[in-house]
SELO-157736 format. One record per residue: residue in three letters; chain; residue number from 1; x, y, z of N, C-alpha, C, O in turn. Coordinates in steps of 0.1 Angstrom, whole numbers, plus 5000, padded with zeros to 4 digits. Atoms other than C-alpha are relative to their C-alpha. Layout:
<nodes>
ALA,A,NUM,X,Y,Z,X,Y,Z,X,Y,Z,X,Y,Z
...
</nodes>
This chain:
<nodes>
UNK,A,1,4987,5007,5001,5519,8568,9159,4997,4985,5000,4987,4980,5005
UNK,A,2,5008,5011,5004,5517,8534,9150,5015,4989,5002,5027,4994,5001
UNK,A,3,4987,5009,4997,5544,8505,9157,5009,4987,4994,5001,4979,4999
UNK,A,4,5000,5016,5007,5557,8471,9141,5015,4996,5002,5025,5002,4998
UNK,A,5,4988,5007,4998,5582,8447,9152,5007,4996,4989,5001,4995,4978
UNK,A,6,4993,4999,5006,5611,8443,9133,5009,4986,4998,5017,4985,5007
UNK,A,7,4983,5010,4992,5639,8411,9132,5011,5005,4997,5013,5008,4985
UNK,A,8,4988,4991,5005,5673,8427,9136,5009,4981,5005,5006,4971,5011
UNK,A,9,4990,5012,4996,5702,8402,9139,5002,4991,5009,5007,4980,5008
UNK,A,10,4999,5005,4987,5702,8396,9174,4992,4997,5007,4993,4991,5018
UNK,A,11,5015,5006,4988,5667,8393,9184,4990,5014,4985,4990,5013,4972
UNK,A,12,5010,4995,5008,5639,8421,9170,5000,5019,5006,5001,5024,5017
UNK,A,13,5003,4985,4996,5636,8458,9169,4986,5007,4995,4979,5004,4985
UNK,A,14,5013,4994,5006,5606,8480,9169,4999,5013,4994,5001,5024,5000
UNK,A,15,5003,4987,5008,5598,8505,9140,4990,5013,5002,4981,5015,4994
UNK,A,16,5015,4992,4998,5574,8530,9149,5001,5016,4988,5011,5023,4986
UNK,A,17,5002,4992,5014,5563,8556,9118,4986,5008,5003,4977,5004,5009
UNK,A,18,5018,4991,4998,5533,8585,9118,5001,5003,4987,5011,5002,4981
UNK,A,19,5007,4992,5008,5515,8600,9091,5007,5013,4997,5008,5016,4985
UNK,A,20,4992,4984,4998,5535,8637,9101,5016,4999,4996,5022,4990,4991
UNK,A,21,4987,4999,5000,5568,8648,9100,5009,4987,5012,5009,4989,5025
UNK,A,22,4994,5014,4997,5587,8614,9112,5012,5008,5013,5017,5002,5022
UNK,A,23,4987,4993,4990,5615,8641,9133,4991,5004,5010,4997,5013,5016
UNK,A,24,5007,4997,4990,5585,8647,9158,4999,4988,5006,4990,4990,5015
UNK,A,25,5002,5012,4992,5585,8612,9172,5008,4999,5010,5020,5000,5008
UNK,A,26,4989,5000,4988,5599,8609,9209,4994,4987,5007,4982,4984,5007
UNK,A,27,5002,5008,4995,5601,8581,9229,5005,4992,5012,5017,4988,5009
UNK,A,28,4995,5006,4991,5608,8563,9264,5001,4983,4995,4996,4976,4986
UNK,A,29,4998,5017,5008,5624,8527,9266,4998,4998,5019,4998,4987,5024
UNK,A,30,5005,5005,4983,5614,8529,9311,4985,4997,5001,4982,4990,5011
UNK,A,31,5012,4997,4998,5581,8531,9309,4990,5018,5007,4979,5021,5012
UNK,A,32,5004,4983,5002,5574,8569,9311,4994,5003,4998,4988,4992,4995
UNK,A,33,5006,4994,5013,5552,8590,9293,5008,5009,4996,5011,5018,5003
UNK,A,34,4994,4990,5007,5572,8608,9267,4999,5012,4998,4988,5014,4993
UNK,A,35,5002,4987,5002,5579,8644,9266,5008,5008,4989,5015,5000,4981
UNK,A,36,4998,4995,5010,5591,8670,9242,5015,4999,4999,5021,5002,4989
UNK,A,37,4988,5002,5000,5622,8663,9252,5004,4987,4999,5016,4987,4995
UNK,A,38,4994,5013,5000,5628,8628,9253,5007,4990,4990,5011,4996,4980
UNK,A,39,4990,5001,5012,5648,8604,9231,4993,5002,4983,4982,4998,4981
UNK,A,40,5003,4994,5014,5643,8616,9192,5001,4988,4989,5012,4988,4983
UNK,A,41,5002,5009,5009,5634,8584,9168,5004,5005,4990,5000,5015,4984
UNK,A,42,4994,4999,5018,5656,8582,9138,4999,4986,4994,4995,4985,4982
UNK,A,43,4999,5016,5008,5660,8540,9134,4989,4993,5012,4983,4994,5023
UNK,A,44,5008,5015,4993,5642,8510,9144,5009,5000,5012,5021,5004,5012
UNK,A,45,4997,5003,4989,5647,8503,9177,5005,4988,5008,4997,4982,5014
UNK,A,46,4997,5014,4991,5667,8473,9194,4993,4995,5010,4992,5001,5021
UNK,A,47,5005,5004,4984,5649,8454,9218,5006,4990,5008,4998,4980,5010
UNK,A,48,4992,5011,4995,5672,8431,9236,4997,4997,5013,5004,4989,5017
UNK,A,49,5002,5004,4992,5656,8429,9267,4987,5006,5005,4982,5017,5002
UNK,A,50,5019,4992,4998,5619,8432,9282,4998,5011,5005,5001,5013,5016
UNK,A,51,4998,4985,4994,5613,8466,9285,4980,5003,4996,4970,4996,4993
UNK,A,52,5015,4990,5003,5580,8493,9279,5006,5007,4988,5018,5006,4988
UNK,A,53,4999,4997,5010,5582,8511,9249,4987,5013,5001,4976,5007,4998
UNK,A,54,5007,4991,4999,5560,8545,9253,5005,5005,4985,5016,5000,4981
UNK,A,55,4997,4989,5009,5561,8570,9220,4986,5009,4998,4975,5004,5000
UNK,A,56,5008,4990,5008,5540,8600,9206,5007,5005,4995,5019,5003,4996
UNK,A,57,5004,4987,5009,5538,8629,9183,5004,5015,5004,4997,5021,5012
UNK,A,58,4994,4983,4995,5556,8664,9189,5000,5010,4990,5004,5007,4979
UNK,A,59,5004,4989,5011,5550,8694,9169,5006,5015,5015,5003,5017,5026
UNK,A,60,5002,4987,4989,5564,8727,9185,5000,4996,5017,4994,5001,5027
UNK,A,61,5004,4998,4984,5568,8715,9218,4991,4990,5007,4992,4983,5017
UNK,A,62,5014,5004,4994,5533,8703,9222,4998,4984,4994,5001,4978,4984
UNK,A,63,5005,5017,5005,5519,8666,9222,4991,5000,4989,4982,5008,4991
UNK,A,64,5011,4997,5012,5498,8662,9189,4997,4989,5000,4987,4989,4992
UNK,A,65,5006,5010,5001,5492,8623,9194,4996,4992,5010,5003,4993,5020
UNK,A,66,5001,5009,4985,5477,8596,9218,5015,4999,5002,5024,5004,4996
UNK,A,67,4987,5007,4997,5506,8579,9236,5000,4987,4998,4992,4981,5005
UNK,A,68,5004,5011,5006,5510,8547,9219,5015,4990,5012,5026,4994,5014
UNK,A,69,4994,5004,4994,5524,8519,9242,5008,4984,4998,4999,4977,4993
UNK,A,70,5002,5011,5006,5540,8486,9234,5013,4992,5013,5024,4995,5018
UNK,A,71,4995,5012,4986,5551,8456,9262,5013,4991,4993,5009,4986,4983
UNK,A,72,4990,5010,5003,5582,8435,9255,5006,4991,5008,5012,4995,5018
UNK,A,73,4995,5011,4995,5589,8398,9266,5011,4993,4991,5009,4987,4981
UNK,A,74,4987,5010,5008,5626,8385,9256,5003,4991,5004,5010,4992,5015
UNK,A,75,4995,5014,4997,5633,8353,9259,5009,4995,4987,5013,5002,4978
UNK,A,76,4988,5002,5009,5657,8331,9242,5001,4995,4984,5010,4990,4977
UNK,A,77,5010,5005,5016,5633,8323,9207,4998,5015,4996,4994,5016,4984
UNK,A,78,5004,4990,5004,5630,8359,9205,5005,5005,4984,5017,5004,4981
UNK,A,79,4988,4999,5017,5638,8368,9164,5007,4990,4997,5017,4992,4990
UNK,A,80,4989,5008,5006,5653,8337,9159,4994,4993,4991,4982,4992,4993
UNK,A,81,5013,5009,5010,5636,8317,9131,4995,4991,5001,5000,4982,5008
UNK,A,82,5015,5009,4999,5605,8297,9129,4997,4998,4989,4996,5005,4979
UNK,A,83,5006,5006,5015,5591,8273,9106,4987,4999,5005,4988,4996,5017
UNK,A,84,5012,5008,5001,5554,8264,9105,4999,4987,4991,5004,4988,4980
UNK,A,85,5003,5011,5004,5544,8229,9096,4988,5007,4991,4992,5010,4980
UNK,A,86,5013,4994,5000,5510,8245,9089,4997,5013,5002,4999,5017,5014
UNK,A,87,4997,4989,5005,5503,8281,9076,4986,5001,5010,4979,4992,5012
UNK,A,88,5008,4995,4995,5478,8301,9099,4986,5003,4992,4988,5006,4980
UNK,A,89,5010,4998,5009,5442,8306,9088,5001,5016,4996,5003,5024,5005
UNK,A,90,4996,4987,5008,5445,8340,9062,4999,5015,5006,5005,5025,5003
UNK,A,91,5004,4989,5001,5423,8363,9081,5010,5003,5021,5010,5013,5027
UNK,A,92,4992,5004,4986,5446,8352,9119,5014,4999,4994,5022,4991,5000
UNK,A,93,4985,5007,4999,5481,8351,9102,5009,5013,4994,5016,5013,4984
UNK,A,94,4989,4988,5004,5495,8391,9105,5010,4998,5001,5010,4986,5003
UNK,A,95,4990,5002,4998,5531,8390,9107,5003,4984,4996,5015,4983,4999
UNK,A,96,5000,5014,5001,5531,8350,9098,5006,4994,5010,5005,5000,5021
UNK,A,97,4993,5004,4992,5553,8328,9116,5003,5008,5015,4998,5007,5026
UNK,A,98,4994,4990,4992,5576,8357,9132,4991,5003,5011,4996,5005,5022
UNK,A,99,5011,4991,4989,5543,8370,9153,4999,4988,5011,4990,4990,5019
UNK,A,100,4998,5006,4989,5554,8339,9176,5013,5000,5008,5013,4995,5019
UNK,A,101,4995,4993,4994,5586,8353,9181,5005,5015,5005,5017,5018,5009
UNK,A,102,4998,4991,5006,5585,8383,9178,4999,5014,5016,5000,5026,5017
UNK,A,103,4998,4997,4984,5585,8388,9221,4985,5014,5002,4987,5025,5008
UNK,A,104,5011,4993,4989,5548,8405,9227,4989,4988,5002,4985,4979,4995
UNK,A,105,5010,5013,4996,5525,8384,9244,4986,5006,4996,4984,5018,4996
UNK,A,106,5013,5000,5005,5488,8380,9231,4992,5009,5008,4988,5007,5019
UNK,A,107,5012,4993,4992,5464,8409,9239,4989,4992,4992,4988,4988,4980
UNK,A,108,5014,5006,5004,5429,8393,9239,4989,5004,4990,4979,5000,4984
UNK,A,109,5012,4988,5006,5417,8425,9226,5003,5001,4981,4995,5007,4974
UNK,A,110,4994,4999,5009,5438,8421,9192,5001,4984,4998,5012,4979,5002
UNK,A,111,4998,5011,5009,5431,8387,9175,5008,4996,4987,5014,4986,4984
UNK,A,112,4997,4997,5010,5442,8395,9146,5016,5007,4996,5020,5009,4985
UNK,A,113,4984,4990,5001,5478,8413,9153,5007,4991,5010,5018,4986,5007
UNK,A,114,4990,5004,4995,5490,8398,9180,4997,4980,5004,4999,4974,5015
UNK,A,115,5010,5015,4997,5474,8361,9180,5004,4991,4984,5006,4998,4974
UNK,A,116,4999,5011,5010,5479,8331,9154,4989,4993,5003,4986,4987,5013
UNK,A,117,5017,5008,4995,5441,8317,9143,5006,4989,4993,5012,4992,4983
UNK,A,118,5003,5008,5005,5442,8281,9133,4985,4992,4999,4978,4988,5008
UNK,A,119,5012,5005,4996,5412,8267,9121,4999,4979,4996,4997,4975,4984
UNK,A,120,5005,5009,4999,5409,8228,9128,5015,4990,4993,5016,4979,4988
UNK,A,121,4986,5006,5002,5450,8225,9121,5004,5002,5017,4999,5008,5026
UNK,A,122,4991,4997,4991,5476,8220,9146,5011,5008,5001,5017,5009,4990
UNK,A,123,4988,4990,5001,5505,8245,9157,5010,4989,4999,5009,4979,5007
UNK,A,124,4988,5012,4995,5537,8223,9152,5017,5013,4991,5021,5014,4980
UNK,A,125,4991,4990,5004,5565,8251,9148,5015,4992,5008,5016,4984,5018
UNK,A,126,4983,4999,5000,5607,8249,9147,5002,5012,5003,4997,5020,4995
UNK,A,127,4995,4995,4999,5625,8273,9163,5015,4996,4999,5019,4987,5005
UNK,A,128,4986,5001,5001,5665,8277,9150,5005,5009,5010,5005,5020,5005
UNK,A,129,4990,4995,4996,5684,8291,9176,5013,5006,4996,5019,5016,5000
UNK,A,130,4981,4998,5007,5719,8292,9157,5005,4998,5002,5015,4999,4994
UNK,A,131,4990,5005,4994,5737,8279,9182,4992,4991,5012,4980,4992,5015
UNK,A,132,5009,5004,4992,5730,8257,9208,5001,5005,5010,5012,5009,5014
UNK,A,133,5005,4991,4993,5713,8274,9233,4995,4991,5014,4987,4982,5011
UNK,A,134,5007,5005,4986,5705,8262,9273,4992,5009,5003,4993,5021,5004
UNK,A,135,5013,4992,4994,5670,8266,9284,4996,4986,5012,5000,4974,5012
UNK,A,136,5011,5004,4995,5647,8254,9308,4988,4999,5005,4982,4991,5013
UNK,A,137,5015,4998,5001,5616,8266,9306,4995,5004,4984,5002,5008,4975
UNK,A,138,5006,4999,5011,5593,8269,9279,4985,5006,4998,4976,4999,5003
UNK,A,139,5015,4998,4999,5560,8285,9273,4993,5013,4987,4998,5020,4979
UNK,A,140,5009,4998,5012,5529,8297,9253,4985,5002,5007,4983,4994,5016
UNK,A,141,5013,5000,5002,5494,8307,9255,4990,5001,4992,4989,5009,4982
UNK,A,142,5012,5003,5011,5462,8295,9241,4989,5007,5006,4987,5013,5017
UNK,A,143,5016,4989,4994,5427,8312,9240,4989,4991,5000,4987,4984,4990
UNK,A,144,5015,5006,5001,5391,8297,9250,4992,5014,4997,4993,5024,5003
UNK,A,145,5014,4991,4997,5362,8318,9239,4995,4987,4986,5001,4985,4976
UNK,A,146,5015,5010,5002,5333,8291,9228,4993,5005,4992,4993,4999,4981
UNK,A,147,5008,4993,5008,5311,8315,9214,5006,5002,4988,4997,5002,4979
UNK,A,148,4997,4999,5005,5332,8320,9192,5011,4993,4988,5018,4997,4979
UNK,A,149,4998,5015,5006,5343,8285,9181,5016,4999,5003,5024,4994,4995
UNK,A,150,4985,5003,4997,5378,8288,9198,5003,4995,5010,5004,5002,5020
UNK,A,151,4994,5005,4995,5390,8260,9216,5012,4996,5008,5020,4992,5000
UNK,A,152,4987,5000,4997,5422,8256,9241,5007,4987,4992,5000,4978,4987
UNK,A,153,4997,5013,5008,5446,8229,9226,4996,4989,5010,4992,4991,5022
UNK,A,154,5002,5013,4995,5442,8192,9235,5011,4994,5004,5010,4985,5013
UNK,A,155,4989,5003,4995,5475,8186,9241,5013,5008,4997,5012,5016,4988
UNK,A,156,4987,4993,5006,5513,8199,9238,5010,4992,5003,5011,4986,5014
UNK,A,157,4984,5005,5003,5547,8185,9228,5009,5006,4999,5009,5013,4989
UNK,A,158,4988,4993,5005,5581,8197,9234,5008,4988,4995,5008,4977,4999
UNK,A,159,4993,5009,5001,5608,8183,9213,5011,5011,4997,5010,5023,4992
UNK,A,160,4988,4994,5008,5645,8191,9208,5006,4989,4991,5003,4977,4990
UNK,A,161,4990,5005,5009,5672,8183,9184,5016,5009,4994,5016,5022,4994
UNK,A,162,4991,4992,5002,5706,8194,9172,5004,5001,4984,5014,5007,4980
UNK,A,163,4999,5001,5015,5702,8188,9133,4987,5004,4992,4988,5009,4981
UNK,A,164,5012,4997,5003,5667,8194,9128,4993,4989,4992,4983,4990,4984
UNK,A,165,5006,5018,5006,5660,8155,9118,4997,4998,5011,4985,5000,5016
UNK,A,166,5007,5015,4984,5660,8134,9151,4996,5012,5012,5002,5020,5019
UNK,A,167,5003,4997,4988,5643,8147,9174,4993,4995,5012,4984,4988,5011
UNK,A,168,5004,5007,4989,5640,8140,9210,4987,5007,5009,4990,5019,5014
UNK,A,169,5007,4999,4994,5608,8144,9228,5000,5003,5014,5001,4993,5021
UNK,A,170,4992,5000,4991,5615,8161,9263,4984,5006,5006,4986,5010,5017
UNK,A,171,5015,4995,4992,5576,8173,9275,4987,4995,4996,4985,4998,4985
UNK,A,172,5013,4996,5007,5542,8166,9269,4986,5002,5015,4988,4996,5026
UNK,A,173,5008,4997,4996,5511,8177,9286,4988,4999,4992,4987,5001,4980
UNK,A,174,5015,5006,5005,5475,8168,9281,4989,5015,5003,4991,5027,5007
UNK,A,175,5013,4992,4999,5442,8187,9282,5000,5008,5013,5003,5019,5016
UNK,A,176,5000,4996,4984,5438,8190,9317,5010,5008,5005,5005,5019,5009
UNK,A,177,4993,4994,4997,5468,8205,9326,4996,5015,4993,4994,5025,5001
UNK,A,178,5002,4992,5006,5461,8231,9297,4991,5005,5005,4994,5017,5007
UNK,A,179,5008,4997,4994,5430,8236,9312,5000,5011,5014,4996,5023,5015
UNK,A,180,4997,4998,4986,5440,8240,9350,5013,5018,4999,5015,5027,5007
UNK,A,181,4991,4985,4998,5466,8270,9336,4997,5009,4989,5004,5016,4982
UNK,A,182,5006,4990,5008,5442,8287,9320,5003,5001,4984,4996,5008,4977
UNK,A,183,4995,4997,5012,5458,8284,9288,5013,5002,4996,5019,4999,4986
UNK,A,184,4988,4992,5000,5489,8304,9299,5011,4986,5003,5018,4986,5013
UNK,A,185,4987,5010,4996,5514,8274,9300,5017,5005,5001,5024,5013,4995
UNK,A,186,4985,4996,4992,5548,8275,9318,5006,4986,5001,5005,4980,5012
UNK,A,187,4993,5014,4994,5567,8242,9316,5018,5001,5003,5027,5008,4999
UNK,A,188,4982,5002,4992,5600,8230,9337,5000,4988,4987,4992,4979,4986
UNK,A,189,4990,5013,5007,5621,8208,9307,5009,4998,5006,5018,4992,4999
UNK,A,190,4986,5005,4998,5648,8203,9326,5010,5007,4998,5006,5019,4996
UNK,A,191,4994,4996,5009,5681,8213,9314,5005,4997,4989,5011,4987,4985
UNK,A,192,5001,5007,5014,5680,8215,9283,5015,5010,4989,5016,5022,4990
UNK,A,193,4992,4995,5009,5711,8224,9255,4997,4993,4988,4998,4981,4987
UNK,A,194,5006,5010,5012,5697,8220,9219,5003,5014,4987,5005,5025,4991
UNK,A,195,4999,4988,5009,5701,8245,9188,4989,4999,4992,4988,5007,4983
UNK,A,196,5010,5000,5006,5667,8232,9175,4986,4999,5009,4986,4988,5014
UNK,A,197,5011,5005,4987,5632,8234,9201,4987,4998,4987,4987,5003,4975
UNK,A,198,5008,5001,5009,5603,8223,9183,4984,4997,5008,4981,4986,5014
UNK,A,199,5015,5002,4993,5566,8227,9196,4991,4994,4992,4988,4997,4980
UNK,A,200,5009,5000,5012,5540,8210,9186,4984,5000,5013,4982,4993,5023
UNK,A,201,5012,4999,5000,5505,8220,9195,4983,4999,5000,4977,5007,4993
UNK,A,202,5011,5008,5007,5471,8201,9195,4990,5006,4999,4987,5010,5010
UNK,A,203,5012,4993,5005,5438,8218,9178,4993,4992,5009,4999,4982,5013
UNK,A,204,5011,5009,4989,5408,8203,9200,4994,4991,4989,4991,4979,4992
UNK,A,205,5007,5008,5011,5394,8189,9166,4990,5008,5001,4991,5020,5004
UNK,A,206,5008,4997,5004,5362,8191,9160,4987,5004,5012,4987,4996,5022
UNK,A,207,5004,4991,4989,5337,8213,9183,4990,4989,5004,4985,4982,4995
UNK,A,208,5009,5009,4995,5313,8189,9205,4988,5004,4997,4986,5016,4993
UNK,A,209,5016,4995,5000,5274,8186,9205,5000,5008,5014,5006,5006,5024
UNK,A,210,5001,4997,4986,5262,8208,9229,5007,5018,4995,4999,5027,4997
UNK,A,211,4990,4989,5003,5286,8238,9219,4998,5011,4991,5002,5004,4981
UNK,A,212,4996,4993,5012,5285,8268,9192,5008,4995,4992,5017,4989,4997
UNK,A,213,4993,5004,5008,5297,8258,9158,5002,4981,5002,5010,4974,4996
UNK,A,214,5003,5014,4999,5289,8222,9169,5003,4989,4989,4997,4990,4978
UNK,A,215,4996,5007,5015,5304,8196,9143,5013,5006,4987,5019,5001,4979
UNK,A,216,4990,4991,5005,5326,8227,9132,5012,4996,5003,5014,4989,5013
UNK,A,217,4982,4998,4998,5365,8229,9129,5003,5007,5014,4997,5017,5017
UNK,A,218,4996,4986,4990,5378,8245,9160,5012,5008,4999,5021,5005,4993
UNK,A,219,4992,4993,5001,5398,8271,9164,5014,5000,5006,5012,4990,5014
UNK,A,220,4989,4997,4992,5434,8276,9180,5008,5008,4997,5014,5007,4987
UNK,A,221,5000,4991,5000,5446,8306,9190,5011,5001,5006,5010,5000,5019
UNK,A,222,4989,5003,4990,5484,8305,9200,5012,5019,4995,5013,5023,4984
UNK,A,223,5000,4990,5002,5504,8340,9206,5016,4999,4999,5021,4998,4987
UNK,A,224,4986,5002,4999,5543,8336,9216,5008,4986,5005,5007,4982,5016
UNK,A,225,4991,5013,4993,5565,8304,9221,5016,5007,5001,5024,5009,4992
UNK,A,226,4991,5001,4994,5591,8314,9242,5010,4992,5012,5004,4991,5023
UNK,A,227,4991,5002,4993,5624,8299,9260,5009,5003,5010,5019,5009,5006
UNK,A,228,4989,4992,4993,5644,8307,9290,5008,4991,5008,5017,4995,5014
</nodes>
């Protein structure tokens, strides 16, 4: 059983599709393990609020596949549209944009699916809300692994705006801080009412002496920017 986020009107639903007869798919929205009874997949699935998402495989009764599991974080960027300034590097950019709102946070173990690789660009993304939307918090996680020429950013900027021209500058944080929270950033803006939020994201540059890939591009590895 296999899964893929969706954008439905209101936020994002998730598709899940097998190989088999597609009327054997059952699935919890508590965190369960699904049984031969449980609810019976016909559409994509709404996800309007952070939930678990369990499904398998039913044949006769009996379970015929792993139990495939999938985590949901909704916040208020969830499905709403995103621009990139700068397109993700080809072999880091599944889902494109969308895979920053698309409400699952970065497994470490999946680069490539649930992760946005930049190599030796910066993230500087627009999210449209559609209306203006009150938040106050904001956040995102970056990845260090060295060995493997991936850098945390060097800095971050929040900006809002209500036109998607002027925008007002309302956060920034430096290295250090990035540093000190592991990557996983959590910022207080204030309160904020804007129908435009706009992140922008700093690549480390270029990898130091001393380092793997030394003189190299570095990498940046950024998974969801969400609002609340």
């Amino acid at each position: 059983v296999s899964g893929k986020v969706v954008p439905n009107n209101n936020g994002v639903s998730y598709e899940l599709s097998t190989s088999q007869n597609p009327s054997g798919l059952r699935y919890t929205l508590d965190g369960t393990e699904p049984n031969a009874n449980s609810l019976t997949y016909q559409n994509p699935i709404p996800v309007s609020k952070s939930i678990m998402i369990k499904s398998a495989y039913f044949e006769n009764g009996q379970l015929k596949s792993a139990v495939s599991s999938q985590n949901f974080t909704i916040s208020k960027t969830t499905g709403k549209n995103i621009t990139l300034e700068q397109q993700p590097s080809e072999n880091y950019s599944f889902g494109g944009a969308f895979t920053l709102v698309d409400g699952i946070i970065g497994n470490v173990k999946q680069l490539g699916k649930t992760w946005l690789g930049f190599q030796g660009k910066d993230v500087v993304a627009t999210i449209d809300f559609g209306n203006k939307t009150q938040f106050s918090e904001v956040y995102f996680n970056t990845l260090e692994n060295k060995g493997s020429w991936i850098h945390r950013a060097k800095s971050a900027q929040i900006f809002v705006s209500d036109d998607n021209k002027n925008f007002k500058m309302i956060k920034e944080i430096d290295k250090n801080e990035i540093q000190k929270a592991n990557g996983q950033i959590k910022l207080n803006v204030g309160n904020q009412n804007s129908k435009f939020i706009k992140i922008k994201i700093e690549n480390a540059g270029i990898i130091p002496a001393g380092n793997p890939g030394a003189d190299s591009k570095a990498w940046l590895f950024v998974d969801e920017i969400g609002a609340n």
